[in-house]
C-alpha positions in Angstrom: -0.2 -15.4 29.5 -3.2 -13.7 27.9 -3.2 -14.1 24.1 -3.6 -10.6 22.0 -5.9 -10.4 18.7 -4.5 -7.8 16.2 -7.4 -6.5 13.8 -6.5 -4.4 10.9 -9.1 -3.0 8.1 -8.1 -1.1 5.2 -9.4 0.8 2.8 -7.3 1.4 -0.7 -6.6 4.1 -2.3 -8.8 4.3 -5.4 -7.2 2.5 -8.4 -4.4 0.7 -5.3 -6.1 -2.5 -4.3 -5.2 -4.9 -6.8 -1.4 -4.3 -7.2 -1.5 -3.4 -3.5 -2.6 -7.2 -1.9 -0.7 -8.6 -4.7 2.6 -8.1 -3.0 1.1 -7.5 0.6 -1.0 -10.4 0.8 1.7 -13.2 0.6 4.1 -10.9 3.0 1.7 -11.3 5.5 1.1 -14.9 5.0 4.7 -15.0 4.9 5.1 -13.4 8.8 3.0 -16.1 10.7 5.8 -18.4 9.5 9.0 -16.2 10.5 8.0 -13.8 13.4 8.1 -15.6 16.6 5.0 -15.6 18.7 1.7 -15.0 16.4 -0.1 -18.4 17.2 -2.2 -17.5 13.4 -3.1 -15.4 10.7 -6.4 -14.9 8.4 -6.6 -12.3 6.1 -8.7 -11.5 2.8 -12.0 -9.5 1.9 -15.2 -9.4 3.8 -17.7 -12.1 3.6 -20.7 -10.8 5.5 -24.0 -10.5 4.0 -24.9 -7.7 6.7 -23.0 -4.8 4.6 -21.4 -2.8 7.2 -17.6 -2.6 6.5 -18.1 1.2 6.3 -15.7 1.1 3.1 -13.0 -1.2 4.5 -12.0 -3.5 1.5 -9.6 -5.8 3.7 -8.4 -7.0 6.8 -6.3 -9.3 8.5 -6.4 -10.7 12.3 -3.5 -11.9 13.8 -3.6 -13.9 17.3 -0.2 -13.3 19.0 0.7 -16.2 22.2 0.8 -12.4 24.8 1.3 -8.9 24.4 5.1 -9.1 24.4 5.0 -11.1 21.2 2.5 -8.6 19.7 4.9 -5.6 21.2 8.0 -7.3 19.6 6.2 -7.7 16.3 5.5 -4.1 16.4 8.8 -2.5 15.5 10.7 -5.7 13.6 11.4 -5.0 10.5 9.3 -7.7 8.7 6.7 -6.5 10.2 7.7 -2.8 9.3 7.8 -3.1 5.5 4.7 -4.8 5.3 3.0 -2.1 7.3 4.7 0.9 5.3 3.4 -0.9 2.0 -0.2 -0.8 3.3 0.6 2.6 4.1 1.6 3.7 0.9 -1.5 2.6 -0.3 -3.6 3.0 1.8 -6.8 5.8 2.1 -7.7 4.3 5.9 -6.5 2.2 8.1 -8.1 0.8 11.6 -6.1 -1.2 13.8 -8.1 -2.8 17.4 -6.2 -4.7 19.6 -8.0 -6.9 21.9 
């Protein structure tokens, strides 16, 4: 099996960040420890000196053991109120699989 990386960058809505990650932030922390199958999770703000997060002001990677665990994660609902919650507040959002 082929192991899958899930990258997702967000920008906030202006005024949303703060109370955003404060309840998204430790729910995503919280799924690498309940949703079988992601091997590990990083998340938090940039730390590159080069400057080109062209407005993203998070992101999180998560490394998933195959595609079927990262196609299971998908639609459970952990994983689905999480996602609406960055939705809510979000302005963009860019999600790369690899």
């Amino acid at each position: 099996m082929t192991s899958v990386t899930h990258v997702v960058l967000v920008s906030w809505r202006s005024g949303r960040a703060a109370v955003a990650e404060a309840s998204i932030r430790p729910a995503l922390r919280a799924l690498a420890n309940t949703i079988p199958g992601i091997s590990s999770l990083v998340e938090g703000h940039s730390t590159s000196p080069e400057g080109l997060e062209d407005g993203h002001d998070y992101g999180f990677v998560v490394t998933f053991d195959s595609a079927d665990a990262r196609d299971s994660y998908l639609p459970d609902p952990r994983h689905q109120a999480v996602a609406d919650e960055i939705g809510r507040n979000a302005q963009r959002i860019v999600v790369f699989d690899i």
